[in-house]
C-alpha positions as CSV (number, residue, x, y, z in Angstrom):
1,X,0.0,0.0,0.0
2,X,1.2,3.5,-1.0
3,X,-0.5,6.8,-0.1
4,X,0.6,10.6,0.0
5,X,0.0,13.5,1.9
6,X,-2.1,16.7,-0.4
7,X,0.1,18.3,-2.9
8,X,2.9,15.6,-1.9
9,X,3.9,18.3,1.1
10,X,7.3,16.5,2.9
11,X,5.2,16.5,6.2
12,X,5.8,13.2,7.6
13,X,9.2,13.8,9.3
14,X,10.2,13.6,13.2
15,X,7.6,13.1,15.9
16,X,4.7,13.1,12.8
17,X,6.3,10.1,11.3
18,X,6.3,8.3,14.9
19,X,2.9,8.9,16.0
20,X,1.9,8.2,12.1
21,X,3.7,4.8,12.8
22,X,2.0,4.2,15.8
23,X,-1.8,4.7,14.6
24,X,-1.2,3.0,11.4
25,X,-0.2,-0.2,13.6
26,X,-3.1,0.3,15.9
27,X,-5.8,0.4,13.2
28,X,-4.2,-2.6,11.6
29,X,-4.6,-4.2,14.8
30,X,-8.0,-3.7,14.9
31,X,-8.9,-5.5,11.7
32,X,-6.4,-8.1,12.9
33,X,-4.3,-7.4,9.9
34,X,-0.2,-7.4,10.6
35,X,2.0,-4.6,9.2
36,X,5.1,-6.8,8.0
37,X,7.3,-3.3,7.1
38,X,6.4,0.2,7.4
39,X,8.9,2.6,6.0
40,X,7.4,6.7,6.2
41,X,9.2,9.2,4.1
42,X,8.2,13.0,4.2
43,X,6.0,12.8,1.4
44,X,4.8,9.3,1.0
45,X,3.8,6.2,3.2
46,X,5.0,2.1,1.9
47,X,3.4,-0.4,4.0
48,X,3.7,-4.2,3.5
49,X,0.2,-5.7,5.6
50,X,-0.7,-9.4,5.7
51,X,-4.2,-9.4,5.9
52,X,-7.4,-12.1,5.8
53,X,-8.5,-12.1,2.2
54,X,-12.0,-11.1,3.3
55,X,-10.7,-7.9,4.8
56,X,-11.6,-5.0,2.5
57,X,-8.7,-3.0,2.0
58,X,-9.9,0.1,0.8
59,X,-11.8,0.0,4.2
60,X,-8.7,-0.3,5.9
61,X,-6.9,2.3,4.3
62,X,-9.7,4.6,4.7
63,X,-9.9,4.0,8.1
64,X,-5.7,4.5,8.3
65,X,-5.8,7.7,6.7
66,X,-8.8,9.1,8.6
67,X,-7.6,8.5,12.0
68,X,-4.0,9.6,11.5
69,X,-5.2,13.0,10.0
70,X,-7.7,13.2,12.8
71,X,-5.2,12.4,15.4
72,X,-1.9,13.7,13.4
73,X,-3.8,17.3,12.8
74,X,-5.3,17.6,16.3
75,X,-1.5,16.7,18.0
76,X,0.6,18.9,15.3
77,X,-0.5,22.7,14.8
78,X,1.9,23.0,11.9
79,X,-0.5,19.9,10.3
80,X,-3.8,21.5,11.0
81,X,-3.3,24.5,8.8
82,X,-3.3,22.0,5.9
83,X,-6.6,22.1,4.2
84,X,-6.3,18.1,4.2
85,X,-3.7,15.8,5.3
86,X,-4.1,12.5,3.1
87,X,-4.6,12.9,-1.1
88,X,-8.1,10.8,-1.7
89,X,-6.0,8.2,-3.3
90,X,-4.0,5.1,-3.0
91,X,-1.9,2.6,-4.1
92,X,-2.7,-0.8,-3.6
93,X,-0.8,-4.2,-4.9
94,X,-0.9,-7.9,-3.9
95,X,2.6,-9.8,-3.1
96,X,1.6,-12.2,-5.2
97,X,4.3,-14.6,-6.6
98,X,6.9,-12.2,-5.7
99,X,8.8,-13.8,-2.6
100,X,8.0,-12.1,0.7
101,X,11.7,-10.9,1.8
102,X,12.2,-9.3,-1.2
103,X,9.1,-6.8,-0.8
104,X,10.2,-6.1,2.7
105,X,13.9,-5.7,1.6
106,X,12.3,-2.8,-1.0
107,X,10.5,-1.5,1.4
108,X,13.4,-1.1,4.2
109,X,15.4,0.4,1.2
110,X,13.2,3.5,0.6
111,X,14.7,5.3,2.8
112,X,18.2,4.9,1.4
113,X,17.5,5.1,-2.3
């Protein structure tokens, strides 16, 4: 899953891409779906989730993205001057036949690249 902040603003930085860490885990949770690698960079968010196939992603990304604008724009000032945190879209892709290290091993590098 891939997602960006409006207008691709570098945002998610510092205590913002801790907290966003931290919720993204906790709704996860909640659908009992697994977050396998997370990497946040200040203008985009790579997540790798194992999930049940009857979970409805776009429900759980929704639900992602709401709470951490709710949460991130109520605890940052500098975040609720932004007309809107999240962009209304998303990228979503299955694992597939790809093996499972080598998706978390591109996730962990995005960071570096």
């Amino acid at each position: 899953m891939i997602w960006c902040p409006k207008y691709r603003r570098s945002v998610l930085t510092g205590p913002v891409e801790s907290r966003l860490k931290a919720i993204v885990r906790e709704v996860a949770g909640e659908f009992m779906a697994e977050v396998l690698e997370m990497e946040v960079m200040p203008d985009h968010v790579h997540l790798l989730v194992e999930a049940a196939p009857q979970l409805s992603v776009s429900q759980l990304v929704a639900r992602m993205k709401g709470r951490s604008s709710r949460l991130l724009r109520a605890e940052f000032p500098s975040l609720a001057m932004l007309p809107a945190l999240w962009t209304p879209s998303m990228f979503v892709s299955t694992v597939g036949g790809a093996p499972l290290a080598v998706v978390k091993r591109c996730i962990e590098r995005q960071k570096v690249a």
